[in-house]
matplotlib code that plots the C-alpha trace (Angstrom):
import matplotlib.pyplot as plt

x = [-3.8, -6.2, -8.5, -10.4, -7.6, -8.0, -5.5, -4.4, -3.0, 0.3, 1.1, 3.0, 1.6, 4.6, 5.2, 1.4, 2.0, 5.6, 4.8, 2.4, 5.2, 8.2, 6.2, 5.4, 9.1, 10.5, 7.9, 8.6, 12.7, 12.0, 10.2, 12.4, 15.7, 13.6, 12.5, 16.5, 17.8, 14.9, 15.8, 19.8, 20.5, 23.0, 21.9, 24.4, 24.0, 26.6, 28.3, 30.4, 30.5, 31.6, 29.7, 29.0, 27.8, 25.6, 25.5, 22.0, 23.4, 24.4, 21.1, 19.1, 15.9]
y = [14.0, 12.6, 16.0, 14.1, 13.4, 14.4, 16.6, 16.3, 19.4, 17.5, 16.3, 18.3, 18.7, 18.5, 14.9, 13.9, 14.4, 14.0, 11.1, 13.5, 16.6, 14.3, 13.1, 16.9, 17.9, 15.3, 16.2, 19.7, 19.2, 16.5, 19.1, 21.8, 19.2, 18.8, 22.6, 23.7, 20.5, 21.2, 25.3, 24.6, 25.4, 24.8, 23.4, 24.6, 22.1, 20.9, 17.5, 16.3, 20.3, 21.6, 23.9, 22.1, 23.0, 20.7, 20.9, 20.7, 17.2, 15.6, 16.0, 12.9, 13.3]
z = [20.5, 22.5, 23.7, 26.3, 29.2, 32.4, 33.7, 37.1, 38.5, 39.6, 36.5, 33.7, 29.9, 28.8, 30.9, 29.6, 25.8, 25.6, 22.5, 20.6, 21.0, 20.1, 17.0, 15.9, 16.8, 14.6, 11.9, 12.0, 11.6, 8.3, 7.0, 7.6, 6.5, 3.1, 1.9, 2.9, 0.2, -2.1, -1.9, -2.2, 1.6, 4.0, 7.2, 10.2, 13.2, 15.8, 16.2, 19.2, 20.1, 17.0, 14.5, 11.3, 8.1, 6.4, 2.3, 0.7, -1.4, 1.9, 4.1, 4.5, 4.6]

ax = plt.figure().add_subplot(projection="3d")
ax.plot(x, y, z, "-o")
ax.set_aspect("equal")
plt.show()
């Protein structure tokens, strides 16, 4: 993340780094898919509104 913008009071952090947060986010959930596969866990998400239960041999990571 670049530490030297300027921020303008009119314009939101969240607007100004949303590339450096997505990239984290999406870190953060590969790592979190890997240790629950490596560790034998389940991985509950939702898919087209329904609660689903992923199995550790069928998350892609």
């Amino acid at each position: 993340m670049e530490k030297d913008k300027k921020v303008e009071e009119t314009t939101n952090l969240f607007v100004r780094y949303k590339d450096e947060i997505n990239k984290a986010y999406e870190r953060a959930v590969r790592e979190a898919l890997r240790k629950h596969k490596a560790e034998g866990n389940s991985v509950v998400t939702s898919r087209d509104g329904k609660v689903v239960i992923i199995q550790p041999s069928d998350i892609d990571v």
